[in-house]
C-alpha positions in Angstrom: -16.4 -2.8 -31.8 -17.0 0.9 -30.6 -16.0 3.8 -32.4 -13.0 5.8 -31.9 -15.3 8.9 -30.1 -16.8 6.2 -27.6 -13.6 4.3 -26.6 -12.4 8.0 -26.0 -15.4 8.5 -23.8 -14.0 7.8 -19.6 -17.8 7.5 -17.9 -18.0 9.3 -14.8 -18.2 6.6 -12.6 -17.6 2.7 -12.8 -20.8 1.6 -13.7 -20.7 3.8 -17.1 -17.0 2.4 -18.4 -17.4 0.7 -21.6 -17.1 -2.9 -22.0 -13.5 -2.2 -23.7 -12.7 -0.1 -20.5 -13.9 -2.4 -18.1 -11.8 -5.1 -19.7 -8.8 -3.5 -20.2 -9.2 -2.2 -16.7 -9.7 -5.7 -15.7 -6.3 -6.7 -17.7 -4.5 -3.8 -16.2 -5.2 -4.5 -12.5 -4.1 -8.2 -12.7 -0.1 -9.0 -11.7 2.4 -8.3 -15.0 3.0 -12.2 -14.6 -0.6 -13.2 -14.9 -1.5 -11.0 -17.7 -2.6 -12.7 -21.3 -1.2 -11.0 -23.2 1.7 -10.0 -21.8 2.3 -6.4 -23.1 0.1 -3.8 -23.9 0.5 -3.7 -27.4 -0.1 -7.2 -27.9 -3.3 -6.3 -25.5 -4.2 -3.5 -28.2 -3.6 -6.0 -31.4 -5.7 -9.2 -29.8 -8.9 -6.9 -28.8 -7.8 -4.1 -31.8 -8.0 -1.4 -29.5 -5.8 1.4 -30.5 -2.5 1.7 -27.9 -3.3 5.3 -27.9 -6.5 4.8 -26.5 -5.6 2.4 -24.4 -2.7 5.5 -23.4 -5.5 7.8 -23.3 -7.5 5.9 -20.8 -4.3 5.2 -18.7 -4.0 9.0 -18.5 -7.1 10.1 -17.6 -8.3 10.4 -13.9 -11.4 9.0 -13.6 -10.2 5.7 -15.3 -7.4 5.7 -12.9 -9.5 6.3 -9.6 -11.5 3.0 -10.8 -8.5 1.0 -11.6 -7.2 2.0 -8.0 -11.1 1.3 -6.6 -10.2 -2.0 -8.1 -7.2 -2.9 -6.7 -8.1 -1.8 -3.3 -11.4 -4.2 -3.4 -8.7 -6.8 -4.5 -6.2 -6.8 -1.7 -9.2 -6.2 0.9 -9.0 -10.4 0.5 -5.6 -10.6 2.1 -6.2 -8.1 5.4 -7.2 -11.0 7.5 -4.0 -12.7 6.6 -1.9 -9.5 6.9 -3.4 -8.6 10.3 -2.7 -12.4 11.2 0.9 -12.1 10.4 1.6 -8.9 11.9 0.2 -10.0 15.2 2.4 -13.2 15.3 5.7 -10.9 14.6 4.2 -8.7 17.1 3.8 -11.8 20.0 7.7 -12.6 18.4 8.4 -9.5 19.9 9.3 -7.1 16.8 9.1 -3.4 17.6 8.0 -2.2 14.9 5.1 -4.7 14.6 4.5 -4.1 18.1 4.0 -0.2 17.4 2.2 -1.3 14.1 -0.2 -3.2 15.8 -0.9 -1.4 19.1 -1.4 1.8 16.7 -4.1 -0.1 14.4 -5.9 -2.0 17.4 -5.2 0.6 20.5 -6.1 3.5 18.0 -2.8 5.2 19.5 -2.4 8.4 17.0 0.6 9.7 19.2 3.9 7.8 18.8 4.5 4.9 20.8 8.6 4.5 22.2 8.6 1.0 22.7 11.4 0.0 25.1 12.6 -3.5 26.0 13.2 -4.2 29.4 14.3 -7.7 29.3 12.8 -12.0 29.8 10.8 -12.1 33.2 9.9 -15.5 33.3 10.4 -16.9 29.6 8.2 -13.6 28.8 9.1 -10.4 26.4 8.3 -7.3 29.0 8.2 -4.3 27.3 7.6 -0.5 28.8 5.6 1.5 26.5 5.4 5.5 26.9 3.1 7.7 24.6 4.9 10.9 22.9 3.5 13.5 21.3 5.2 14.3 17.8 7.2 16.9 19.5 8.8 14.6 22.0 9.7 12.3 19.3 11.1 14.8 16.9 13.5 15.8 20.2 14.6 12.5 20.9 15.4 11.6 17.1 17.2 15.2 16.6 19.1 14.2 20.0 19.7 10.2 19.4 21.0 11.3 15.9 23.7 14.2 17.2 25.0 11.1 19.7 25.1 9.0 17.2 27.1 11.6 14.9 29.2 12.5 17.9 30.2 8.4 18.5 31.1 8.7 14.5 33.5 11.2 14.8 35.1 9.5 17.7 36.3 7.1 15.9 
């Protein structure tokens, strides 16, 4: 068991977290439903860590740029999958996977307005134009007032 001074102690990068750190980090990065223990008190009663330094560590930045660090190396296991998903709603013809997608592969930075034009031969055709921010600000700002206009209308 460390002492009080060296639990306190948050190492400057991952390689100098404690063993208690690195474990509780550990705990704290897997899903609420798969944790064992459950809570974080019974955490601090089964490895007798103190819940204030367990608060402590939660609180400081350096722990919490690890435990993000973590997670992040963690969910790099599903981008295959993701990306694999996102292109089959894409093919199914959703927009915003379509923008999604086009933006991440094609590397468009500028907003895409993705239009559909209607089946051509069992096909999806879309028409896709490139706008700078600017032009899509206008359009919102200008599809919102006719969209407030219709409202009153009624």
């Amino acid at each position: 068991m460390e002492t009080i001074k060296e639990q306190k102690t948050i190492a400057q990068n991952s390689t100098d977290l404690t063993a208690d750190q690195r474990t509780y980090l550990e705990w704290l990065c897997l899903p609420v439903p798969l944790r064992t223990p459950k809570t974080k008190t019974e955490y601090s009663e089964q490895t007798t860590v103190p819940r204030r330094t367990l608060y402590y560590w939660e609180n400081n930045p350096l722990f919490n740029q690890e435990r993000l660090n973590h997670i992040k190396q963690n969910q790099k296991n599903y981008t295959a999958q993701i990306l694999e998903t996102l292109r089959d709603k894409a093919i199914s013809g959703d927009i915003q996977a379509i923008r999604t997608w086009l933006e991440w592969v094609e590397g468009t930075e500028n907003t895409l307005n993705i239009k559909h034009t209607g089946n051509v031969d069992s096909h999806i055709v879309f028409q896709f134009e490139v706008m700078s921010d600017t032009e899509f600000a206008e359009k919102a700002a200008a599809r919102t007032t006719k969209s407030d206009e219709g409202s009153k209308q009624l």
